[in-house]
C-alpha positions as CSV (number, residue, x, y, z in Angstrom):
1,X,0.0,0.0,0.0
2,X,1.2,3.0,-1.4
3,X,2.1,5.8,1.7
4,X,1.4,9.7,0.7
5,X,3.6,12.5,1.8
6,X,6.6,12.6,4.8
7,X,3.9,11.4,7.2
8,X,3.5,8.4,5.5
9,X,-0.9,8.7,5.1
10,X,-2.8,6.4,3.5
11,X,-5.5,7.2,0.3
12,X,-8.1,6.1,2.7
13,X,-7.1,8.6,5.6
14,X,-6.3,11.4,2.9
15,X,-10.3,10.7,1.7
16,X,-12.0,10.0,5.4
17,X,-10.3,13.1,6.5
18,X,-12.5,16.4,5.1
19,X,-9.7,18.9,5.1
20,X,-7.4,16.4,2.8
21,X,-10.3,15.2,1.1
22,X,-10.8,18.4,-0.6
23,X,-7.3,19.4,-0.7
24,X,-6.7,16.1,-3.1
25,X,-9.7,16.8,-4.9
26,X,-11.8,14.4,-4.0
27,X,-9.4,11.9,-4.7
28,X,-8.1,13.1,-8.3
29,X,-5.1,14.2,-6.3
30,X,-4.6,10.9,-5.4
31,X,-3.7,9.8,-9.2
32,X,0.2,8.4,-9.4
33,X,0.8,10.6,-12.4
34,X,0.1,14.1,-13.6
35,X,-2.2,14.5,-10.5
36,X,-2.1,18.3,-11.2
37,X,-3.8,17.2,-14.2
38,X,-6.2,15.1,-12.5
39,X,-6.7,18.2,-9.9
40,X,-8.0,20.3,-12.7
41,X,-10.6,17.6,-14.5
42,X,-11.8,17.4,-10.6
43,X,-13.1,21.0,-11.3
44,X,-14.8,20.6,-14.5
45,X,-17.9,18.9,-12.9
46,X,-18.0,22.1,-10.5
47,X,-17.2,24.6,-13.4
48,X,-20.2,23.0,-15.4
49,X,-22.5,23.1,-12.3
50,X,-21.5,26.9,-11.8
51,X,-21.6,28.0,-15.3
52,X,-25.0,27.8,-15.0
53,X,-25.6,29.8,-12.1
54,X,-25.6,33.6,-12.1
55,X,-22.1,35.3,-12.7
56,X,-22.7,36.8,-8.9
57,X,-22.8,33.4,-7.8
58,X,-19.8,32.2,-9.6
59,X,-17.7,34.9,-8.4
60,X,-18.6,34.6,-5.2
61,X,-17.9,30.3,-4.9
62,X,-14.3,31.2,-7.0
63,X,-13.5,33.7,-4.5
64,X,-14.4,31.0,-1.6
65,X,-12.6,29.0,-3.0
66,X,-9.7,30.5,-3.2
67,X,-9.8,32.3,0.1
68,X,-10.8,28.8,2.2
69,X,-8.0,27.2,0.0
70,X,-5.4,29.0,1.9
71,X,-6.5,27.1,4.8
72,X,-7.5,24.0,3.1
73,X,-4.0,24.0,1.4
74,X,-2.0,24.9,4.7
75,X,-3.8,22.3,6.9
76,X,-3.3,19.3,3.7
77,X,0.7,20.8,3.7
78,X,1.3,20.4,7.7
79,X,-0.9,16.7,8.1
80,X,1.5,15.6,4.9
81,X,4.4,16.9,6.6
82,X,4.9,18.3,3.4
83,X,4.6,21.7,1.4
84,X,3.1,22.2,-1.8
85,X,3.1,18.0,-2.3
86,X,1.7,17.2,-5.4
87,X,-1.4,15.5,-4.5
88,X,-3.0,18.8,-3.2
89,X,-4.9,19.8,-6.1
90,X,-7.3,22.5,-4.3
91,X,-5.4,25.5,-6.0
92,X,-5.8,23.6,-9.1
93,X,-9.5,23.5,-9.1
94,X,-9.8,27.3,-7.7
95,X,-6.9,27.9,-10.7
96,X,-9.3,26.6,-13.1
97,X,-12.0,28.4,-12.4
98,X,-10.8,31.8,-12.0
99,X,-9.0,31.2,-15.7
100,X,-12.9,30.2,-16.8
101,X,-14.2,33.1,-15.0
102,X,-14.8,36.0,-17.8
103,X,-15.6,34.1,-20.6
104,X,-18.6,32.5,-22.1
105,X,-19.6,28.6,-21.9
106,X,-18.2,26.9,-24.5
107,X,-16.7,23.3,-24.6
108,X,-14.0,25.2,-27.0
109,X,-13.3,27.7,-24.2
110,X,-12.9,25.1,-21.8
111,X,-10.6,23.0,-23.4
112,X,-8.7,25.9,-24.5
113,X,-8.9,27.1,-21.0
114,X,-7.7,23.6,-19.3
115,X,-4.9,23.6,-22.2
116,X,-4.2,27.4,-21.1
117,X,-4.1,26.5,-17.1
118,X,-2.1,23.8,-17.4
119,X,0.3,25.1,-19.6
120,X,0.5,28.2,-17.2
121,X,1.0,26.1,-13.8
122,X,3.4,23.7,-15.8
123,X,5.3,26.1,-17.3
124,X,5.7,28.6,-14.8
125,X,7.0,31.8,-16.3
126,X,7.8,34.9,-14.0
127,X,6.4,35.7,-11.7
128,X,4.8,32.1,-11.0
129,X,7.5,30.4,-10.6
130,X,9.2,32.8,-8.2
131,X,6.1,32.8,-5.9
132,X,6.3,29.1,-6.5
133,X,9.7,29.3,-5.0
134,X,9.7,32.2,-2.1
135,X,6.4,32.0,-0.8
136,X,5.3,29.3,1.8
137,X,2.3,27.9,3.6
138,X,-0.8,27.6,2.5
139,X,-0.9,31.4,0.4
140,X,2.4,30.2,-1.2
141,X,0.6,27.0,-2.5
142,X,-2.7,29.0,-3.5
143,X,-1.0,32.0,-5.5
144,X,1.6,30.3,-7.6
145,X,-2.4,28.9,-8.9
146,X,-4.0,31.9,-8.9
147,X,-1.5,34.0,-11.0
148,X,-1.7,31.1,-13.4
149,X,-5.2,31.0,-13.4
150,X,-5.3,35.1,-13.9
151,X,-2.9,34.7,-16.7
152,X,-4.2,31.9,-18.8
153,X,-7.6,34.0,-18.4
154,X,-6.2,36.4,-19.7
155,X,-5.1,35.0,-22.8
156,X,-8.2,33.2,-23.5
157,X,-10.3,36.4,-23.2
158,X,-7.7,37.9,-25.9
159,X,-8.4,34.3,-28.1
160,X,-12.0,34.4,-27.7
């Protein structure tokens, strides 16, 4: 049986405990490889659902999201004994979203925007990958994310 992160956790306490539960993604996290990938899929479902709500009501979840991240992300980090491991996938899903956030629904726009995210967060150009690098905890692991998600937004609006 396969043991996650310093502190040696299982898959089944990572998805019986709520905190890492989310923080993997509801499991996709969990995946052996590319689980960054597997991160971001986990938010299609929730992209679709909020796609359809009002644009009031999908601000104000992506904000959540990424606010209650920080904790999420922080908590996952110090029960792993571990920063930034790769199985958190929270700042994926809130990465996903906010690169999704100005645009219409389209299937084009959201594979163009996963391709985008991805590519972003992979990648890392400046600034990412310095806030990548400097800052810690739970924000660290949350803005790397976020600046990704800002910037492959960005390009997509310009694309679309």
């Amino acid at each position: 049986m396969r043991k996650i992160g310093k502190n040696q956790l299982t898959a089944k306490e990572i998805l019986t405990n709520p905190v890492l539960c989310l923080a993997f993604g509801f499991g996709s996290g969990l995946a052996k490889k590319a689980p960054g990938t597997f991160g971001t899929l986990a938010a299609v479902p929730i992209y679709l659902l909020l796609v359809q709500a009002d644009f009031i009501i999908y601000s104000i979840v992506t904000v959540l999201c990424s606010i209650v991240g920080i904790w999420i992300c922080g908590q996952a980090a110090d029960l792993l004994g571990e920063h930034d491991f790769g199985g958190i996938v929270w700042d994926e899903i809130a990465g996903l979203l906010i690169t999704l956030w100005f645009v219409s629904f389209s299937w084009q726009n959201l594979i163009i925007g996963f391709m985008l995210f991805r590519a972003f967060d992979i990648i890392k150009p400046w600034p990412i990958k310095w806030i990548d690098q400097q800052v810690s905890g739970g924000f660290g692991i949350m803005l790397d994310d976020i600046i990704a998600g800002i910037f492959a937004g960005l390009v997509l609006m310009f694309l679309v």
